[in-house]
C-alpha positions as a Markdown table, in Angstrom:
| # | Residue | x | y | z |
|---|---|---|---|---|
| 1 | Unk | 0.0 | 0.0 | 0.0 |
| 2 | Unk | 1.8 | 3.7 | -0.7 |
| 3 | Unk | 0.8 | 6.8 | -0.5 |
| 4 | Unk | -0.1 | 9.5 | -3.2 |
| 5 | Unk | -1.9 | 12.8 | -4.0 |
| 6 | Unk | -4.7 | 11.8 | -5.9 |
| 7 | Unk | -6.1 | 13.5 | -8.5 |
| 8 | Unk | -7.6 | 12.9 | -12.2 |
| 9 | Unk | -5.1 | 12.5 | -14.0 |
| 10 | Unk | -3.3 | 10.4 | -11.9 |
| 11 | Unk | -6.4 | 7.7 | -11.5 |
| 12 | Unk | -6.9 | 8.0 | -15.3 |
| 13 | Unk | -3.4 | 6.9 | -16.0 |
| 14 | Unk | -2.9 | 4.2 | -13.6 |
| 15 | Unk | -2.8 | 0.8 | -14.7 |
| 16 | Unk | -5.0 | -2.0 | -13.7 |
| 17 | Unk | -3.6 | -5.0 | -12.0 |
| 18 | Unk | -4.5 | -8.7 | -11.8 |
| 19 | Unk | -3.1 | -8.4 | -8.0 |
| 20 | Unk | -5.7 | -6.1 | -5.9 |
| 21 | Unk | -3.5 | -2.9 | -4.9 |
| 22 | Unk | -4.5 | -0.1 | -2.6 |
| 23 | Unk | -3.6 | 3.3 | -2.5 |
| 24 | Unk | -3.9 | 5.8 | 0.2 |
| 25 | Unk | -5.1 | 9.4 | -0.6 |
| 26 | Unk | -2.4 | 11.7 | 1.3 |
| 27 | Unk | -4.6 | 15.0 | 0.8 |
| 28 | Unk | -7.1 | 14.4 | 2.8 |
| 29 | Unk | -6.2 | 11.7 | 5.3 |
| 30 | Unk | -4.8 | 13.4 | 8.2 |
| 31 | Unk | -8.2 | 15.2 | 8.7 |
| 32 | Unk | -10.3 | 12.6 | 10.3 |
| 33 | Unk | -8.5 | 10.5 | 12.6 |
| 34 | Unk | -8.7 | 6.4 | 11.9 |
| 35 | Unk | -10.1 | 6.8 | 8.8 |
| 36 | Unk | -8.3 | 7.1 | 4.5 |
| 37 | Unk | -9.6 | 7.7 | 1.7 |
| 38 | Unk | -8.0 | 4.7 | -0.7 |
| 39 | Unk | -8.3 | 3.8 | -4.2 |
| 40 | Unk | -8.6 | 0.1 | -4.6 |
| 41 | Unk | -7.3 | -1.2 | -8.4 |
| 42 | Unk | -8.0 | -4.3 | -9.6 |
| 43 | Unk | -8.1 | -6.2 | -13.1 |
| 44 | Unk | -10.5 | -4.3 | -14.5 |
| 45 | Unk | -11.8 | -1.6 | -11.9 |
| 46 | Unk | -10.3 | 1.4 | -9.9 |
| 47 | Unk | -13.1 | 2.1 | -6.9 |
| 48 | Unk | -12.7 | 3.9 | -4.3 |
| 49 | Unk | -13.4 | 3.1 | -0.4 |
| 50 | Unk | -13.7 | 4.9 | 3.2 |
| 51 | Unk | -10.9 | 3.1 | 5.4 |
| 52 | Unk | -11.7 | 3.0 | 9.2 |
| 53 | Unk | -9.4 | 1.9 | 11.9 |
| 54 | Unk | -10.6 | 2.1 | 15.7 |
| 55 | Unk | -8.7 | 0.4 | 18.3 |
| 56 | Unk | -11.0 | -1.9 | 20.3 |
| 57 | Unk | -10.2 | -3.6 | 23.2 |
| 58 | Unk | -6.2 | -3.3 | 22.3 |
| 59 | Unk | -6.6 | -4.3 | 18.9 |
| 60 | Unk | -7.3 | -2.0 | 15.3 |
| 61 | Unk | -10.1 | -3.1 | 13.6 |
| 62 | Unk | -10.3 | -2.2 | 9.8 |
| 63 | Unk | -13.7 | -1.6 | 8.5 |
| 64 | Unk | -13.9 | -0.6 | 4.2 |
| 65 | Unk | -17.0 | 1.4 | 3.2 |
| 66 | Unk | -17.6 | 1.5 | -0.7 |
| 67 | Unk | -17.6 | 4.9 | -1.7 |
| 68 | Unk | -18.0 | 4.7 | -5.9 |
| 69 | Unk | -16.2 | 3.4 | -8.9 |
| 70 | Unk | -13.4 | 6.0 | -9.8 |
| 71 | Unk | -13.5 | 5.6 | -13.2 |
| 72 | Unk | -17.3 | 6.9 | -13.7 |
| 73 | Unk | -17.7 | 9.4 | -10.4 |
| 74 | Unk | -15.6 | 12.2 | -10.5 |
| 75 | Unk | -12.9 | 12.9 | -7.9 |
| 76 | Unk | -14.8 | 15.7 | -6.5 |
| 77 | Unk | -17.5 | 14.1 | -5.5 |
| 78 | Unk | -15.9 | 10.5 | -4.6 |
| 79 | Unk | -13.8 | 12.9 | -1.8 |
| 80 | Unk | -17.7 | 14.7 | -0.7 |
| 81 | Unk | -18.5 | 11.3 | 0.3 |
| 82 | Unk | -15.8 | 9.9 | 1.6 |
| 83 | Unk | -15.9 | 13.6 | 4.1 |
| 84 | Unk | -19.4 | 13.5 | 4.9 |
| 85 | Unk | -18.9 | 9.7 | 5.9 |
| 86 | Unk | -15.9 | 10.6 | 8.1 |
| 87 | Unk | -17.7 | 13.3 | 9.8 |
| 88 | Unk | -20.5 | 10.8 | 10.9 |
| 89 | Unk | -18.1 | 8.6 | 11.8 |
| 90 | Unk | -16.4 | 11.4 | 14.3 |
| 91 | Unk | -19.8 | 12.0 | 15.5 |
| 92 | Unk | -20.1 | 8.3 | 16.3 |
| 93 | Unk | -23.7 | 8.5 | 14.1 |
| 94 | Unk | -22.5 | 6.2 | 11.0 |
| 95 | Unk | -23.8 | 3.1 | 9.8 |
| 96 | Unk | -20.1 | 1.9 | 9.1 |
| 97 | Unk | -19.8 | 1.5 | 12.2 |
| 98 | Unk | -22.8 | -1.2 | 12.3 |
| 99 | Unk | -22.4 | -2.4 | 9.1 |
| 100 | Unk | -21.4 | -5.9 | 10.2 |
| 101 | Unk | -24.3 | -5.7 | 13.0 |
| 102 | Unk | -26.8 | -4.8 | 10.8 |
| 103 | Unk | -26.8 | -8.0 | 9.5 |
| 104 | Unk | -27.1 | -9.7 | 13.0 |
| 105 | Unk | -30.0 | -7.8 | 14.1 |
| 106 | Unk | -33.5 | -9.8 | 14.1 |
| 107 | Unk | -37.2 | -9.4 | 15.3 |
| 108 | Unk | -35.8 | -11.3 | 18.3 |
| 109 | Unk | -33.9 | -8.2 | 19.2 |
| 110 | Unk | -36.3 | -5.7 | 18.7 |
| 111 | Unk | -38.9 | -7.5 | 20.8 |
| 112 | Unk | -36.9 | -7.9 | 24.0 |
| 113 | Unk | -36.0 | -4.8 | 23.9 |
| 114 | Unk | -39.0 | -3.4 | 23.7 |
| 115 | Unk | -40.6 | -5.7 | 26.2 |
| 116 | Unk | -37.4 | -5.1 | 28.6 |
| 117 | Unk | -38.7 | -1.2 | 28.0 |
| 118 | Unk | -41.9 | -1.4 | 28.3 |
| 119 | Unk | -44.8 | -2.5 | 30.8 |
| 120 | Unk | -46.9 | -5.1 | 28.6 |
| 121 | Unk | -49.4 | -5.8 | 31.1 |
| 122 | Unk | -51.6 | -3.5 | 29.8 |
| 123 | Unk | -52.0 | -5.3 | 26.7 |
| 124 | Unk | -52.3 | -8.9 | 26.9 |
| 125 | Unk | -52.3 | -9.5 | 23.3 |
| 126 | Unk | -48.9 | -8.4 | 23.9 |
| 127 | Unk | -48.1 | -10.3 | 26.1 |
| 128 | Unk | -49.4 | -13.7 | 24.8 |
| 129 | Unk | -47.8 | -13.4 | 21.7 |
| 130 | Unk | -44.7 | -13.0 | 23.1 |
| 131 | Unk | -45.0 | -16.0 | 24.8 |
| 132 | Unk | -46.2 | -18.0 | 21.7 |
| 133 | Unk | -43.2 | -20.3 | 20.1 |
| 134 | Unk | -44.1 | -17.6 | 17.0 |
| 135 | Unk | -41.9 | -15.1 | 18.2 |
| 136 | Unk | -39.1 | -17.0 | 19.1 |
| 137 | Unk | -39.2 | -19.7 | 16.1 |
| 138 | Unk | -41.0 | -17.8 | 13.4 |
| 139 | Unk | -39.9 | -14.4 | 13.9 |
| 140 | Unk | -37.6 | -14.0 | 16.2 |
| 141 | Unk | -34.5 | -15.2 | 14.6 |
| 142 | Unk | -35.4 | -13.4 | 11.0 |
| 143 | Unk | -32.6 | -10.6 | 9.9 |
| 144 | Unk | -34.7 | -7.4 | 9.8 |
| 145 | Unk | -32.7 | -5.8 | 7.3 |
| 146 | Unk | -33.7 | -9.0 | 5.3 |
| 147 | Unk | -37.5 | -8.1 | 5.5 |
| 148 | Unk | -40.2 | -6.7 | 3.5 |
| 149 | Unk | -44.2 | -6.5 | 3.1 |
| 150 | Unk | -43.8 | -10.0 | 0.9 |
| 151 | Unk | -42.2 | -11.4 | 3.5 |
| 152 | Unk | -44.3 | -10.9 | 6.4 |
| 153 | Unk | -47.2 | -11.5 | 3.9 |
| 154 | Unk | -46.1 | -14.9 | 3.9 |
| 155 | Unk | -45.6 | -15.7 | 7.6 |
| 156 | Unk | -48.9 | -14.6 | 8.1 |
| 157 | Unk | -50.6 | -16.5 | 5.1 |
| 158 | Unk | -51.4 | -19.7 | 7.5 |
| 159 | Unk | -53.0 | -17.9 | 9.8 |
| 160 | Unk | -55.4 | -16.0 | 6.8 |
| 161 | Unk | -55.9 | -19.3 | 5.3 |
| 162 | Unk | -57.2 | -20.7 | 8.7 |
| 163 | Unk | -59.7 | -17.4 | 8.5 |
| 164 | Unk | -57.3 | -16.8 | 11.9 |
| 165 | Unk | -57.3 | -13.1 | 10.5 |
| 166 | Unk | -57.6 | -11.7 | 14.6 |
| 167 | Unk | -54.1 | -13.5 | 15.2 |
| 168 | Unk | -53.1 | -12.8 | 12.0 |
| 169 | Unk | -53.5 | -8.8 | 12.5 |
| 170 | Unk | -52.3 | -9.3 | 16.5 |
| 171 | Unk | -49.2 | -11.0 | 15.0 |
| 172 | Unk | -48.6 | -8.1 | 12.2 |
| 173 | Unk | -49.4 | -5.0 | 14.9 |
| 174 | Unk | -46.8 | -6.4 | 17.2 |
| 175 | Unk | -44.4 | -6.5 | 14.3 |
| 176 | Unk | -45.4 | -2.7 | 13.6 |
| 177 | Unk | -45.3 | -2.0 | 17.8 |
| 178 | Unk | -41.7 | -2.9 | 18.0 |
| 179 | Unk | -40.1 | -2.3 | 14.9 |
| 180 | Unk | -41.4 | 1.3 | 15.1 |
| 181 | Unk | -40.2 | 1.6 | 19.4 |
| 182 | Unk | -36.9 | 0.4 | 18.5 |
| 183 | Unk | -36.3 | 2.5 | 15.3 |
| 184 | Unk | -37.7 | 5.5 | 17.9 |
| 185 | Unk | -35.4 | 4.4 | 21.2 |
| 186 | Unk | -32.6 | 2.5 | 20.3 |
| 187 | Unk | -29.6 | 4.5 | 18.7 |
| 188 | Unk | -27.6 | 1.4 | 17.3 |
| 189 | Unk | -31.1 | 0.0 | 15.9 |
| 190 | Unk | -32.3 | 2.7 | 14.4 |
| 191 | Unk | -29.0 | 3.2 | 12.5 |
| 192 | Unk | -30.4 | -0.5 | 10.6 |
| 193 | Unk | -34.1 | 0.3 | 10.8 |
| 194 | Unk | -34.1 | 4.3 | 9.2 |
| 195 | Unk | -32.6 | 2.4 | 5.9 |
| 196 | Unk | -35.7 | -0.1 | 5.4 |
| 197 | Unk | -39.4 | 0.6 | 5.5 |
| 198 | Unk | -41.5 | -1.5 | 8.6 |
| 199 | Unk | -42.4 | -4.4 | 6.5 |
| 200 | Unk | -46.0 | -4.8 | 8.8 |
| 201 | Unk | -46.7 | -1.1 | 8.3 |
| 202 | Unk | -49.3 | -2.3 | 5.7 |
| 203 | Unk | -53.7 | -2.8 | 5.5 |
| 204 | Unk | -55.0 | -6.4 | 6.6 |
| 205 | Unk | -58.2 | -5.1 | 4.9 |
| 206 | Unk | -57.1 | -4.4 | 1.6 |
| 207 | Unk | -54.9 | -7.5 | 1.8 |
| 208 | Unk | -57.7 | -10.0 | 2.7 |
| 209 | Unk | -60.1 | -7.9 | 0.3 |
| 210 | Unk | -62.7 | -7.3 | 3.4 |
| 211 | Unk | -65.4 | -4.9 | 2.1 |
| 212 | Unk | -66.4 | -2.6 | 4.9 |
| 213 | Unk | -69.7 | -1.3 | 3.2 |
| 214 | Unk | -73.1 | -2.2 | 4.6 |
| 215 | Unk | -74.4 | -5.7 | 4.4 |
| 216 | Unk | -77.5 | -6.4 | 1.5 |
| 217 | Unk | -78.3 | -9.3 | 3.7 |
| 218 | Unk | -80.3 | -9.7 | 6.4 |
| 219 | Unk | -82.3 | -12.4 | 8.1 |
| 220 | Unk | -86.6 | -13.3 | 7.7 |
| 221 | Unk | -88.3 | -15.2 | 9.6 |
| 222 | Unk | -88.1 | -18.4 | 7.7 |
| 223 | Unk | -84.1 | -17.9 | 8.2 |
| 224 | Unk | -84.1 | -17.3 | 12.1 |
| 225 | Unk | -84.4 | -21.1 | 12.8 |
| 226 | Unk | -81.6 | -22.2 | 10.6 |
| 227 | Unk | -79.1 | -19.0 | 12.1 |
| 228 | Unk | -80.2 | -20.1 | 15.9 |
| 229 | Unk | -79.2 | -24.1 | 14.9 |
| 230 | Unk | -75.7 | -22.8 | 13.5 |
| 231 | Unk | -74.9 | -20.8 | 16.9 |
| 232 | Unk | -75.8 | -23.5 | 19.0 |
| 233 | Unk | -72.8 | -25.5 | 17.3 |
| 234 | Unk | -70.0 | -23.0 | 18.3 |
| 235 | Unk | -67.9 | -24.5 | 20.9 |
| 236 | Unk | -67.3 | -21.9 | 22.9 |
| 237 | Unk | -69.8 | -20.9 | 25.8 |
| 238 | Unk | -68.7 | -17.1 | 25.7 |
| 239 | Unk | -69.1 | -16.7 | 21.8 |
| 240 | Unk | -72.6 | -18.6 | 21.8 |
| 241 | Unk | -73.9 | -16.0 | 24.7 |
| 242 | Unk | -72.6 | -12.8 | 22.6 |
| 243 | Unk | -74.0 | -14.1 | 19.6 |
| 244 | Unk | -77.4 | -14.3 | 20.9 |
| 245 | Unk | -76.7 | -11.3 | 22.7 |
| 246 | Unk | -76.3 | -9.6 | 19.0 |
| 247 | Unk | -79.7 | -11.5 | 18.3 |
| 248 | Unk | -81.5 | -10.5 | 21.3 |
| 249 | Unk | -80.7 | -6.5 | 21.3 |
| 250 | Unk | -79.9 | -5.7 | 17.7 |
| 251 | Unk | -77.1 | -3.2 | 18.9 |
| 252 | Unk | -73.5 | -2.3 | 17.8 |
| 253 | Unk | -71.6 | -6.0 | 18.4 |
| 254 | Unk | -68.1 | -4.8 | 18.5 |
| 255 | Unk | -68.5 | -1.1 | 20.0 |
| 256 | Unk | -71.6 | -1.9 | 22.6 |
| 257 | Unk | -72.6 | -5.4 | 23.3 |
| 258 | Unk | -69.2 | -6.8 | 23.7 |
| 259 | Unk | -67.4 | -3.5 | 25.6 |
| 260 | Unk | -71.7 | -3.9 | 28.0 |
| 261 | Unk | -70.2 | -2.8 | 31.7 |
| 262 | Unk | -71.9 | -3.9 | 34.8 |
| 263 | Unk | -72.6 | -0.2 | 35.8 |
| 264 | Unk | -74.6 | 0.7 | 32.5 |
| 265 | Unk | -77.4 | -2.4 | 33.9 |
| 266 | Unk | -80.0 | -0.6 | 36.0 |
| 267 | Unk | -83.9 | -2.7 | 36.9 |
| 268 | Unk | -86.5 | 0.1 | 37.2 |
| 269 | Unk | -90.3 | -1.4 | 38.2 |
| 270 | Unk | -89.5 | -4.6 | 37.3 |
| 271 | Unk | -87.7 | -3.9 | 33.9 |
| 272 | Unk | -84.0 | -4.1 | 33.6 |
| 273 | Unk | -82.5 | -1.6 | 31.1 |
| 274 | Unk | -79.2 | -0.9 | 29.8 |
| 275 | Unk | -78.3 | 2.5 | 30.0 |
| 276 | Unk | -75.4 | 4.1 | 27.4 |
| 277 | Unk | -74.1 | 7.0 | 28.3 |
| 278 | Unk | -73.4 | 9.8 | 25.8 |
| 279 | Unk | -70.5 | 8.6 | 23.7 |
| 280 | Unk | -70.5 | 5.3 | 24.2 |
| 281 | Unk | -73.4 | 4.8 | 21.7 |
| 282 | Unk | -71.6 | 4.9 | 18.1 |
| 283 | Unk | -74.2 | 8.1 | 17.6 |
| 284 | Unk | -72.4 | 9.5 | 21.0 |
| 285 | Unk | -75.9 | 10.5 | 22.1 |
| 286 | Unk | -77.6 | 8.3 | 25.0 |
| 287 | Unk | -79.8 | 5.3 | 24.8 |
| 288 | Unk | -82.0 | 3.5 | 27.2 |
| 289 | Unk | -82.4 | -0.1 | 26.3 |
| 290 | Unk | -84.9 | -2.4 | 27.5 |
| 291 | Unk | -83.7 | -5.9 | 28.2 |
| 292 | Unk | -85.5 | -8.5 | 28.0 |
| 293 | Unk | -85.4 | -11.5 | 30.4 |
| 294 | Unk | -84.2 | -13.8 | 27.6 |
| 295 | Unk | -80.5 | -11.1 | 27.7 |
| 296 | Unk | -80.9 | -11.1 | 31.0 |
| 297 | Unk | -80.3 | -14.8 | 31.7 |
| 298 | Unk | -77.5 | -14.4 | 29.7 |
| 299 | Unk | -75.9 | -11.4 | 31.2 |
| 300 | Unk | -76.3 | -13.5 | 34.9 |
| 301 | Unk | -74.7 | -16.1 | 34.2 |
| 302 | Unk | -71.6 | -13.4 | 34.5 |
| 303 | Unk | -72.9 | -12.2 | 37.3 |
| 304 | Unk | -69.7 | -13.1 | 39.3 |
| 305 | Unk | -67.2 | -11.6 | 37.2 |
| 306 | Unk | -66.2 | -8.7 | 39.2 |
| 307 | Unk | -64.7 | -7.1 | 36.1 |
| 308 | Unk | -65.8 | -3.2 | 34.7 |
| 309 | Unk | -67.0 | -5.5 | 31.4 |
| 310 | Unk | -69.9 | -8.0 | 31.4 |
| 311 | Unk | -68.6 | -10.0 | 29.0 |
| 312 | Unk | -64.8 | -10.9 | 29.1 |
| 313 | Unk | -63.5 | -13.2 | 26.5 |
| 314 | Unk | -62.9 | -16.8 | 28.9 |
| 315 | Unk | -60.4 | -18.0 | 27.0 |
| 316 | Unk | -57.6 | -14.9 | 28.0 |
| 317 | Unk | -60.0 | -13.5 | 30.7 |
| 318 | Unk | -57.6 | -10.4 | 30.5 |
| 319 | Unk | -59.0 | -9.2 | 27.6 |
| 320 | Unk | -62.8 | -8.4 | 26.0 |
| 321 | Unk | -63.8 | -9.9 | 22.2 |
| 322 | Unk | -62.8 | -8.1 | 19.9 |
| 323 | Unk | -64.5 | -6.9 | 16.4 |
| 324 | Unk | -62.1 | -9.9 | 14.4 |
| 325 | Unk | -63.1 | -12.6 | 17.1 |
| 326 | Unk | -66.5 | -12.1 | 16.0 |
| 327 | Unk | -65.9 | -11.9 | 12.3 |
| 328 | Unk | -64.0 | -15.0 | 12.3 |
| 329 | Unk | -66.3 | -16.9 | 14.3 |
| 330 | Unk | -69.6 | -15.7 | 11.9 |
| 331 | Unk | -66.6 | -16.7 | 8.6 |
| 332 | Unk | -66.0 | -20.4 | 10.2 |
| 333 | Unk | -70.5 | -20.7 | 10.5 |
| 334 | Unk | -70.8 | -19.4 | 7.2 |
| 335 | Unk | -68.2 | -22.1 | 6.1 |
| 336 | Unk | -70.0 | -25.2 | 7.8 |
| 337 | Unk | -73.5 | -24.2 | 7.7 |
| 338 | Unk | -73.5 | -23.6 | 4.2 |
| 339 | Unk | -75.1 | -19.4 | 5.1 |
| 340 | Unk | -74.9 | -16.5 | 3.7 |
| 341 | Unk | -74.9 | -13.8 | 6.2 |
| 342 | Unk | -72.6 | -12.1 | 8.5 |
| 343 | Unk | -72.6 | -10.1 | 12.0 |
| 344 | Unk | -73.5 | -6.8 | 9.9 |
| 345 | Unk | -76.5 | -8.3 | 8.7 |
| 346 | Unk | -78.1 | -9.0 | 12.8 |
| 347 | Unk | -78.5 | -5.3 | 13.3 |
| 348 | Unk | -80.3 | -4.5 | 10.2 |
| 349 | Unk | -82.2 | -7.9 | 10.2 |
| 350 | Unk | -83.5 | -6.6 | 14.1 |
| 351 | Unk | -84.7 | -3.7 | 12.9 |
| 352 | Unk | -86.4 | -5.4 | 9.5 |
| 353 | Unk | -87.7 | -7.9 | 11.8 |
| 354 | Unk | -89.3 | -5.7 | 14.4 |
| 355 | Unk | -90.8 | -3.1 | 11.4 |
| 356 | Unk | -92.7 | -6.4 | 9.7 |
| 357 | Unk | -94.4 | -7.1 | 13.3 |
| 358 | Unk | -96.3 | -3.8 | 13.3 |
| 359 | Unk | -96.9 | -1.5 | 10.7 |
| 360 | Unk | -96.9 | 1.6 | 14.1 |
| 361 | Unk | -93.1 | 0.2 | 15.5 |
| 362 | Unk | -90.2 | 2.0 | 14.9 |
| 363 | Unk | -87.7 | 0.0 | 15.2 |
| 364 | Unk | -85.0 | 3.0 | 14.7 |
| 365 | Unk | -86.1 | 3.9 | 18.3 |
| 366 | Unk | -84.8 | 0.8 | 19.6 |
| 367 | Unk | -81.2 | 1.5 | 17.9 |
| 368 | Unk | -80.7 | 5.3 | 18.8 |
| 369 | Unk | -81.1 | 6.0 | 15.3 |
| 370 | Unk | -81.1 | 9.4 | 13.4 |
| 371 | Unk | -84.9 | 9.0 | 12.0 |
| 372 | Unk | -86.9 | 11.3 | 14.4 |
| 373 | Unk | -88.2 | 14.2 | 13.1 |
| 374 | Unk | -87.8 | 17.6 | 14.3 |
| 375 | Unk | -90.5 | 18.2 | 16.9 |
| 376 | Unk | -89.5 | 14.4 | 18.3 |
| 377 | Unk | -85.6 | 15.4 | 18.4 |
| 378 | Unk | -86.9 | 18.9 | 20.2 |
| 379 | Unk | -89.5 | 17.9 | 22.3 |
| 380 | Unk | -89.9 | 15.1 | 23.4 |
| 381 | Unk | -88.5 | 14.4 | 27.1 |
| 382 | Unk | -87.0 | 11.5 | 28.4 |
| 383 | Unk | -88.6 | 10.3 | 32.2 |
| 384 | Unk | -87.5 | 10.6 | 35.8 |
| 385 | Unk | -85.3 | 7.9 | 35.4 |
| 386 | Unk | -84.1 | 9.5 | 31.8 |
| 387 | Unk | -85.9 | 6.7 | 29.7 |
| 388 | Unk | -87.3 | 8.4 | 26.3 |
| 389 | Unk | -90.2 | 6.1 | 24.7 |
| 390 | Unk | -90.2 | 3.7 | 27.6 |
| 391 | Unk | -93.5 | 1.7 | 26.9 |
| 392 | Unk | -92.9 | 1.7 | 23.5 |
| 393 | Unk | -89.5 | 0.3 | 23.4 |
| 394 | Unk | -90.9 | -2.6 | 25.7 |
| 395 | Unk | -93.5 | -3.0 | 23.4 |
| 396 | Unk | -91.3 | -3.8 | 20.6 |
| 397 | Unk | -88.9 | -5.7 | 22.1 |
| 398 | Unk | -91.5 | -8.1 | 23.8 |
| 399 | Unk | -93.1 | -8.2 | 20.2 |
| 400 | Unk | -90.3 | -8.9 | 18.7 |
| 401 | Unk | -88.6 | -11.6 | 21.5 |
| 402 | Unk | -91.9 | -13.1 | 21.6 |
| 403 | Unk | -91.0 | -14.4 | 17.5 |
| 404 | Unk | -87.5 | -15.5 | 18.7 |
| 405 | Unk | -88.5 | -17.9 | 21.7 |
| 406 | Unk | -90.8 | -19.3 | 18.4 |
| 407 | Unk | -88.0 | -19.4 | 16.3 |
| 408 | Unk | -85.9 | -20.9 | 19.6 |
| 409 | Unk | -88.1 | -23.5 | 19.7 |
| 410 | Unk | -88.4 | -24.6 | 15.9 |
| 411 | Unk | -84.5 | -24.6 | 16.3 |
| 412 | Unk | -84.3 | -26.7 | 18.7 |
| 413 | Unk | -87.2 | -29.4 | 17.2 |
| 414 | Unk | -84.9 | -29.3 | 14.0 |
| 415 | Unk | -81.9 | -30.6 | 15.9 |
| 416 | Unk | -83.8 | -33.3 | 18.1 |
């Protein structure tokens, strides 16, 4: 290796060699300490490369950075580079310096550090898919610098394919959590991370083709037997009880029934009524309920839970069901029961249902809808108790429970 005075002359007339030869820049090198600017020439190439030399642990390392090939990038700009990567390198804020580790670090890494930094017993999904052999099998041990949407795609095709798409997005929004806390918190990580897009960071929706708009579909009379029959088949206790809970009230499934607390349940002469306060209802105004004994069965047999929710999910009683639970239960019935509808469709078939009863119902009432006219919305007054339409909704709902303990019991002499 010698030293010379580079310049573009110089590089244009030096020969090639079939033995790789370096040459040291003496221009510019005593500027940054530990680090040369060399030209590397070999058979058929003259490139140009940073040089750093730290001393670690009593020993010089000697790291080479690729700066540009010298025969197409002018000198000028070959030397920029080479100075604004030995200025980061002063600064101790090059990637250089991490090159090698930036091949190392995995998943694995970013999730205990994040879970080392971070109190995850606030969110048990967290925490149970950390202890899943997922993480540490799966994921854990992939390079991130190796990663991209396609490849996350395809770790989480099984679980899509299993119409898993709850674990499926729990799996891909952990990915997101900690990818995005370590590029944020962790100075040698982010130095790997800031280089590549968050390969999770991308719409389960449009992926999986879910259409949002409003369900066509909803349920008649004839249909309420066979829908009742499919329910009673789900395995779990906690899903069959929400489902009819969807059935019996007709409200909101992800927002309302499922996120019910015990404080919202209030019996008034007799009647037990759910009360939402203003903003809990997806129209943030409030709604009385009426519910009927058939709900209330239901909601007793939780009567012990002394949790805020009624009903918590009993498989991870840490957590409530969530909007993808439901989905993927509803996908699995459609599957084996050879059915057409989904969980959109109960609200809209409550309302269809209870209008065909009586030609004077309202329905709309029932779900806090937006279809009172203006002297309604201005003057009429909710009761003591702050009930609005209180007869009128019992009305309806006995009405309309009264068909559904028929349909019940036609279910039920189908499957004996």
């Amino acid at each position: 290796m010698s030293t010379h005075k580079f310049n573009h002359t110089w590089i244009e007339k030096l020969p090639y060699s079939s033995k790789r030869k370096l040459y040291i820049d003496s221009t510019i090198n005593t500027k940054f300490t530990n680090c040369d600017f060399i030209l590397m020439v070999g058979a058929r190439s003259k490139t140009a490369y940073l040089r750093y030399r730290p001393v670690e642990n009593g020993k010089r390392k000697q790291v080479l950075k690729k700066i540009g090939d010298a025969n197409v990038i002018p000198l000028v700009d070959l030397k920029e580079a080479y100075t604004k990567q030995a200025l980061q390198i002063l600064t101790n804020d090059s990637p250089i310096l991490t090159e090698k580790e930036t091949r190392e670090v995995t998943i694995g890494h970013l999730v205990d550090f994040y879970l080392e930094n971070n109190n995850v017993s606030d969110s048990a999904n967290m925490l149970r898919l950390k202890n899943q052999p997922y993480l540490n099998k799966t994921v854990g041990d992939l390079k991130c610098i190796e990663q991209d949407v396609f490849t996350i795609k395809k770790l989480l095709q099984s679980d899509v394919d299993a119409d898993s798409l709850y674990v499926a997005n729990m799996k891909r929004e952990f990915i997101v959590r900690v990818w995005n806390y370590s590029l944020e918190q962790h100075r040698e990580y982010n130095k790997v991370l800031k280089t590549i897009s968050n390969p999770a960071s991308f719409s389960m929706a449009k992926w999986c083709k879910f259409k949002k708009e409003a369900s066509s579909v909803v349920l008649h009379k004839e249909d309420y037997p066979q829908f009742i029959e499919a329910i009673n088949t789900v395995n779990r206790s906690d899903f069959r009880d929400l489902l009819y809970m969807f059935l019996f009230t007709g409200q909101h499934p992800y927002s309302e029934v499922a996120k019910m607390r015990w404080e919202q349940i209030q019996e008034i002469d007799g009647q037990f009524w759910w009360f939402m306060e203003k903003g809990f209802h997806k129209t943030g105004e409030t709604h009385q309920f009426p519910l009927h004994k058939m709900a209330m069965n239901i909601i007793n047999k939780y009567k012990d839970n002394d949790d805020v929710y009624v009903f918590k999910n009993l498989h991870d009683k840490s957590e409530i069901h969530t909007k993808d639970t439901f989905k993927n239960v509803l996908r699995r019935l459609r599957k084996s029961h050879n059915i057409t509808w989904d969980i959109r469709c109960l609200r809209a078939s409550f309302v269809t249902t209870i209008s065909d009863l009586d030609s004077s119902y309202r329905a709309g009432i029932l779900c806090n809808q937006a279809g009172q006219n203006i002297t309604e919305k201005n003057y009429v007054r909710a009761d003591k108790n702050g009930i609005t339409y209180k007869d009128f909704k019992v009305d309806m709902i006995n009405a309309y429970m009264e068909l559904i303990q028929d349909k019940l019991n036609e279910a039920d002499t189908i499957t004996h």
